[in-house]
C-alpha positions as CSV (number, residue, x, y, z in Angstrom):
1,X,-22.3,139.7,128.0
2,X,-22.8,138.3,125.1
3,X,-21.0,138.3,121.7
4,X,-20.9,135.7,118.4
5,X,-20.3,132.5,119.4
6,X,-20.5,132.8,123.3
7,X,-22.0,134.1,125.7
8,X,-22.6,134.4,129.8
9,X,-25.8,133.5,131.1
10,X,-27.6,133.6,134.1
11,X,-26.8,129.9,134.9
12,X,-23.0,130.1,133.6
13,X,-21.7,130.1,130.0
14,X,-21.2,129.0,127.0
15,X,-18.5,129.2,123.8
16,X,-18.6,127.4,120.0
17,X,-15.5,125.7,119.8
18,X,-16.2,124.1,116.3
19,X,-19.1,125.6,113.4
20,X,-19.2,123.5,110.8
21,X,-22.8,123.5,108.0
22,X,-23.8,119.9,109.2
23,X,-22.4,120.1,113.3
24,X,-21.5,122.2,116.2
25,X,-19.6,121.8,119.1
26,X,-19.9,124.1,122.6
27,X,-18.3,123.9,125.5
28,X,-21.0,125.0,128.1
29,X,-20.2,125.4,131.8
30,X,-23.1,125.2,134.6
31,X,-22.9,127.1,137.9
32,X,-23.0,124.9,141.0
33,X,-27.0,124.4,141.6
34,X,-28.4,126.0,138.3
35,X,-29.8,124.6,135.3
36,X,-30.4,125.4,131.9
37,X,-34.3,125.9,131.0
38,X,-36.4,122.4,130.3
39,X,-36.4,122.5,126.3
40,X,-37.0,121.3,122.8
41,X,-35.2,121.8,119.5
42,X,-36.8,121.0,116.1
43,X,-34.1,121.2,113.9
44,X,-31.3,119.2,115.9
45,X,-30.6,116.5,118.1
46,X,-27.7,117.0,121.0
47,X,-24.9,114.4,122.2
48,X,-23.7,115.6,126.0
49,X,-20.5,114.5,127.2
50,X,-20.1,115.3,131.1
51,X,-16.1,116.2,131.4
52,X,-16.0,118.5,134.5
53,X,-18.0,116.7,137.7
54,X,-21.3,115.1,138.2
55,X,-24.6,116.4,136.1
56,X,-28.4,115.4,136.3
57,X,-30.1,115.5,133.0
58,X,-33.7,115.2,132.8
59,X,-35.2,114.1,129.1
60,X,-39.1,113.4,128.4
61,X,-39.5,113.9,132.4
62,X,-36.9,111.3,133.0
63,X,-33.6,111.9,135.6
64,X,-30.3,111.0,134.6
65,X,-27.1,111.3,136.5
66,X,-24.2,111.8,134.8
67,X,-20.5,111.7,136.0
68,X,-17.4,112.9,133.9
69,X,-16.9,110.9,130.9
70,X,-20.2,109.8,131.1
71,X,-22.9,111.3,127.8
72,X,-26.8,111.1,126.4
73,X,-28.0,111.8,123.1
74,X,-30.5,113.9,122.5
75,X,-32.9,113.4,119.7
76,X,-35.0,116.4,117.8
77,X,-37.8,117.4,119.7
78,X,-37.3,115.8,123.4
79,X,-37.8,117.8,125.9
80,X,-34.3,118.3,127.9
81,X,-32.6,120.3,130.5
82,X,-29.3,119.7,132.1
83,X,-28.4,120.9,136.1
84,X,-25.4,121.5,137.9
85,X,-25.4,119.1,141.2
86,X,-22.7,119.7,142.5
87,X,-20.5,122.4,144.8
88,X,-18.1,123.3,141.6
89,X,-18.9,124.3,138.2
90,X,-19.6,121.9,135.8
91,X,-18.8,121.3,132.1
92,X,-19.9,119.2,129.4
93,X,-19.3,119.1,125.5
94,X,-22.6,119.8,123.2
95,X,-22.3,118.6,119.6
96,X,-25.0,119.5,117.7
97,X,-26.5,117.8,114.6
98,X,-29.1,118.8,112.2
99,X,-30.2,121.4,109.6
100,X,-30.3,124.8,112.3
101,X,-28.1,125.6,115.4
102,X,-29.8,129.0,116.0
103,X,-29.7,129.8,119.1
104,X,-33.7,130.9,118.2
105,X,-34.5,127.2,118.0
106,X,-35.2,126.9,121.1
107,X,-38.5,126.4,123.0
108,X,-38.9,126.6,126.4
109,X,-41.2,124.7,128.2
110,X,-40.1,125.7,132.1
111,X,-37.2,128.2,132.6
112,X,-36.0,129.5,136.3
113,X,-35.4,132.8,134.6
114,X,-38.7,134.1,133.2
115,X,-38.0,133.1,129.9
116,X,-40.6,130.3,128.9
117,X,-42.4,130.2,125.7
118,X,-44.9,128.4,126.5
């Protein structure tokens, strides 16, 4: 279900809270042992704040654990993907920075729902 500005996805869901020309900001919430797809943007960079339980990020192939309060940026083109690890849902903040926040810059490199673009 899907409609401007949010929508639910197979992994949990996601709402714009802020659209501004030059930043965004979403509040994206993960279902306990999904993941978003393992990514790459070319027109923005990302700043994750963790504020709803425990998160493992990987970036460039690297692991990250993340608690609540806890962030990473993101810079344009690194490849990125953020997982629920925990029993309850998790949350975290997206602000978005750059010259596109189409949701159509996006490409994936692995995705556990058939949607790579590789």
């Amino acid at each position: 279900m899907a409609k401007e500005g949010q929508a639910t996805t197979p992994w949990g869901n996601w709402k714009v809270l802020y659209d501004d020309p030059h930043y965004r900001v979403k509040r994206i919430e993960v279902l306990p042992g999904k993941r978003l797809s393992y990514q790459k943007h070319f027109k923005r960079m990302e700043h994750w704040m963790v504020v709803m339980e425990t998160a493992k990020v990987t970036m460039d192939d690297k692991e990250i654990i993340l608690k609540e309060g806890e962030y990473i940026d993101i810079s344009f083109e690194a490849a990125h993907r953020i997982e629920n690890i925990g029993d309850d849902n998790m949350a975290f903040i997206e602000t978005q920075r750059g010259t596109y926040f189409g949701e159509d810059d996006i490409i994936r490199l692995e995705d556990d729902y058939g949607r790579e673009d590789k």
